[in-house]
N, CA, C and O atoms as a DFTB+ gen file, in Angstrom:
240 C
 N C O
     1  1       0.833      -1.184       0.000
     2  2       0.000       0.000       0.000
     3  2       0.882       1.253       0.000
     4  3       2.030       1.038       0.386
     5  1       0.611       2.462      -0.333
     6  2       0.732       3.757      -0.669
     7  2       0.273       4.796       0.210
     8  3      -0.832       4.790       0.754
     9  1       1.382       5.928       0.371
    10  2       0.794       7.152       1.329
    11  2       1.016       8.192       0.127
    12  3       1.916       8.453      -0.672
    13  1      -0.095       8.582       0.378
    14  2       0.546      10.004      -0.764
    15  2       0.023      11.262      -0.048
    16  3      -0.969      11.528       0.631
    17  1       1.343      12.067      -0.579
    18  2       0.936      13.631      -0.268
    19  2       0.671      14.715      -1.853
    20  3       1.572      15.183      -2.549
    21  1      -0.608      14.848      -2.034
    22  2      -0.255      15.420      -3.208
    23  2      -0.482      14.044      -4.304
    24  3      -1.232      13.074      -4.198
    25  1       0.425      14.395      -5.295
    26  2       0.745      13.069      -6.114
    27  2       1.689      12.503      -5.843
    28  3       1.814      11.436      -6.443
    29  1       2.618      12.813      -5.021
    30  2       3.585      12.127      -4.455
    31  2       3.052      10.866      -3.265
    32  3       2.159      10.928      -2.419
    33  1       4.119       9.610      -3.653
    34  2       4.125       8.772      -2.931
    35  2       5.348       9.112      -1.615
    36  3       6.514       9.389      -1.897
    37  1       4.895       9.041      -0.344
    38  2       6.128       9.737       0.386
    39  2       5.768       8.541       1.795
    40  3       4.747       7.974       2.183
    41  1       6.969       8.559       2.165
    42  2       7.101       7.738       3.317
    43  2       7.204       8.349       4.897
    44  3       8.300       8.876       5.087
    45  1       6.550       8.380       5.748
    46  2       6.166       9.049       7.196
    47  2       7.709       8.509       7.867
    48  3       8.322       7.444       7.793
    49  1       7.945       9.680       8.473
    50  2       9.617       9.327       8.958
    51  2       9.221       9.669      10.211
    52  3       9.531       8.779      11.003
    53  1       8.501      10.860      10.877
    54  2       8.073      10.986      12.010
    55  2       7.098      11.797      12.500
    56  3       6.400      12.535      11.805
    57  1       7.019      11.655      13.914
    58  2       5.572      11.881      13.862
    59  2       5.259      13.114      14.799
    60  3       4.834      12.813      15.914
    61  1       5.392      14.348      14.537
    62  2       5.458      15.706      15.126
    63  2       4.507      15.917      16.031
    64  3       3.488      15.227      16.056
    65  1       4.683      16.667      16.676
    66  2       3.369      17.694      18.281
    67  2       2.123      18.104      16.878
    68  3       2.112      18.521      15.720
    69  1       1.312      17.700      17.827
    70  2      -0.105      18.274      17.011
    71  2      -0.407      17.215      15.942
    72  3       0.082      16.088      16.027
    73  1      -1.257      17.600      14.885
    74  2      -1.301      17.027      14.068
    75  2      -0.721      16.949      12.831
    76  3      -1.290      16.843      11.745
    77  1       0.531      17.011      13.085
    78  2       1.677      16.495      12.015
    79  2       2.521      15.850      11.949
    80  3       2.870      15.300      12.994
    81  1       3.330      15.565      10.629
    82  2       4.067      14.331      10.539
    83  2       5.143      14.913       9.588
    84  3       4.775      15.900       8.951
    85  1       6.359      14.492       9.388
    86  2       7.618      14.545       8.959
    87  2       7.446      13.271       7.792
    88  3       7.436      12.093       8.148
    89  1       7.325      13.647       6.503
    90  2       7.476      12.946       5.069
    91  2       8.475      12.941       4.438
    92  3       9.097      13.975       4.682
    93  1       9.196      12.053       3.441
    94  2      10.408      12.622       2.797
    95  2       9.434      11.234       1.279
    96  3       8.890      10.134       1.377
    97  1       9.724      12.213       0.092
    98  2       9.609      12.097      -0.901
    99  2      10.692      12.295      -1.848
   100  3      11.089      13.453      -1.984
   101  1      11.293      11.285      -2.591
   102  2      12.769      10.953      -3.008
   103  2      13.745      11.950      -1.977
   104  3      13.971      11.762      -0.781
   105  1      14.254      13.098      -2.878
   106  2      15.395      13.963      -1.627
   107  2      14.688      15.074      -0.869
   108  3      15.388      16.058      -0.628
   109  1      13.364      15.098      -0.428
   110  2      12.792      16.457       0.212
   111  2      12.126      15.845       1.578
   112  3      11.742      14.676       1.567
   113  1      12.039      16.370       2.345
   114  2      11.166      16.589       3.730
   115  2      10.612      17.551       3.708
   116  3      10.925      18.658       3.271
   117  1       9.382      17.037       4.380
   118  2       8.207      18.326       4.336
   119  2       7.522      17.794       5.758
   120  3       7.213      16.649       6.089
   121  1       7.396      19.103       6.502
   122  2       6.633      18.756       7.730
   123  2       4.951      18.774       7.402
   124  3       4.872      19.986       7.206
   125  1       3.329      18.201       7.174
   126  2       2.369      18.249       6.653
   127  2       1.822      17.815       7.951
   128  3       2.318      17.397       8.997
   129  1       0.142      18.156       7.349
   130  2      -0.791      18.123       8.561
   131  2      -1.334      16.283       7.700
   132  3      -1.768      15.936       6.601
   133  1      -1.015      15.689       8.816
   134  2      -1.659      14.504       8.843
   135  2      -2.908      14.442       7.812
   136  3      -2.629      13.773       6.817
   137  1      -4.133      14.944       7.812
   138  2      -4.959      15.521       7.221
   139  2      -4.885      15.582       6.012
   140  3      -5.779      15.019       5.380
   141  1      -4.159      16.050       5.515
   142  2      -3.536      16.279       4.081
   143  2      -3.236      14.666       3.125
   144  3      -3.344      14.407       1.926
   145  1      -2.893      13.962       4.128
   146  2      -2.041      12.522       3.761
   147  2      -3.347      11.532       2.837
   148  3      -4.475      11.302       3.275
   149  1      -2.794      11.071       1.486
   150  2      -4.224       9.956       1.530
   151  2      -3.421       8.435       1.235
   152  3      -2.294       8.273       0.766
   153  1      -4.185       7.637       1.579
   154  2      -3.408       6.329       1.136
   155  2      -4.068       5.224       0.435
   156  3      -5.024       5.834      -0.044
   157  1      -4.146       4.522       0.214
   158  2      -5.194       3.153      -0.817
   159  2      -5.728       2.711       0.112
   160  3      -6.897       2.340      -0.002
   161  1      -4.796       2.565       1.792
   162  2      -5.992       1.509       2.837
   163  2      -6.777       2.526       3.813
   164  3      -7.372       2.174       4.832
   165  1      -6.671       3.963       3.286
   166  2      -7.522       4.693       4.286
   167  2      -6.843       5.592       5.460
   168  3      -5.633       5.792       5.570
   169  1      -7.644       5.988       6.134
   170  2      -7.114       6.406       7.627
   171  2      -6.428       5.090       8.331
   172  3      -5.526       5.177       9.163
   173  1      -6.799       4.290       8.028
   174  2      -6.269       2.892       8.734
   175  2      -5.082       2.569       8.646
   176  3      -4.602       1.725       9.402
   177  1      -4.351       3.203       7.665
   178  2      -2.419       3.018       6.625
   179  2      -1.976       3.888       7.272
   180  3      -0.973       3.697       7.960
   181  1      -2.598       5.067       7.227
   182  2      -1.722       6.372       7.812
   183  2      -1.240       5.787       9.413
   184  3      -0.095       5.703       9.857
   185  1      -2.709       5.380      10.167
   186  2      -2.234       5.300      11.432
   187  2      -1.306       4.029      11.613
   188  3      -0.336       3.947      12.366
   189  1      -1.745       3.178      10.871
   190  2      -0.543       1.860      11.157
   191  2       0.839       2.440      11.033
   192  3       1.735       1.991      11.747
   193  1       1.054       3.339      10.233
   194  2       2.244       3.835       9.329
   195  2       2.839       4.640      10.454
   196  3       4.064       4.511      10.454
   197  1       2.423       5.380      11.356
   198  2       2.893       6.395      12.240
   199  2       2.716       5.531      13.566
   200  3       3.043       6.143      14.583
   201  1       2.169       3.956      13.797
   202  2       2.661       3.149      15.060
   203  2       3.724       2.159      14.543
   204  3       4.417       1.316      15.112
   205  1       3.630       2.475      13.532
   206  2       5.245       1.140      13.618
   207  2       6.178       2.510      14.013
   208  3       7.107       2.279      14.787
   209  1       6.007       3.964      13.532
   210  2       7.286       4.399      13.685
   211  2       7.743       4.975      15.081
   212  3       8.765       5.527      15.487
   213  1       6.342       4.546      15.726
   214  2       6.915       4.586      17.487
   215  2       7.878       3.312      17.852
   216  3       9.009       3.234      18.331
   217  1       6.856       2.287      17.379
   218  2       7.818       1.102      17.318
   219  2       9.119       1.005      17.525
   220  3       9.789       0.804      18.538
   221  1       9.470       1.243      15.993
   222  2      10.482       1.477      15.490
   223  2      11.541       2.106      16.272
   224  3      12.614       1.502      16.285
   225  1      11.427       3.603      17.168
   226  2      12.135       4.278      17.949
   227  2      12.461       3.413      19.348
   228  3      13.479       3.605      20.012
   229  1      11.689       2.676      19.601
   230  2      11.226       2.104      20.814
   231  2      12.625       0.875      21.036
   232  3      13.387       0.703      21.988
   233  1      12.531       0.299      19.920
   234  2      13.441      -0.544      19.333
   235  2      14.862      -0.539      19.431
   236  3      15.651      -1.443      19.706
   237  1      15.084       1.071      19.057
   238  2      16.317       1.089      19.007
   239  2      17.236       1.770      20.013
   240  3      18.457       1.724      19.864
């Protein structure tokens, strides 16, 4: 599955105060309002997508 911002496919790197999130799309980062984000599995991708990356921190 797919997150897109825009027409861009971009991958959630982290997950900011409020309702935003840290994206990077090939060489750019962009801080965006969650809100903004769409994906093929829904609100349901976004949020899986931003608990693995607690996970993820948790981990290491």
């Amino acid at each position: 599955m797919a997150i897109y911002y825009g027409t861009s496919i971009v991958t959630i790197i982290e997950n900011l105060e409020g309702d935003d999130v840290k994206v990077q799309h090939e060489n750019v980062i962009e801080e965006v309002p969650i809100i903004e984000l769409e994906a093929d599995g829904g609100i349901e991708e976004i949020r899986d997508a931003i608990k693995s990356l607690q996970w993820k921190k948790i981990d290491e």
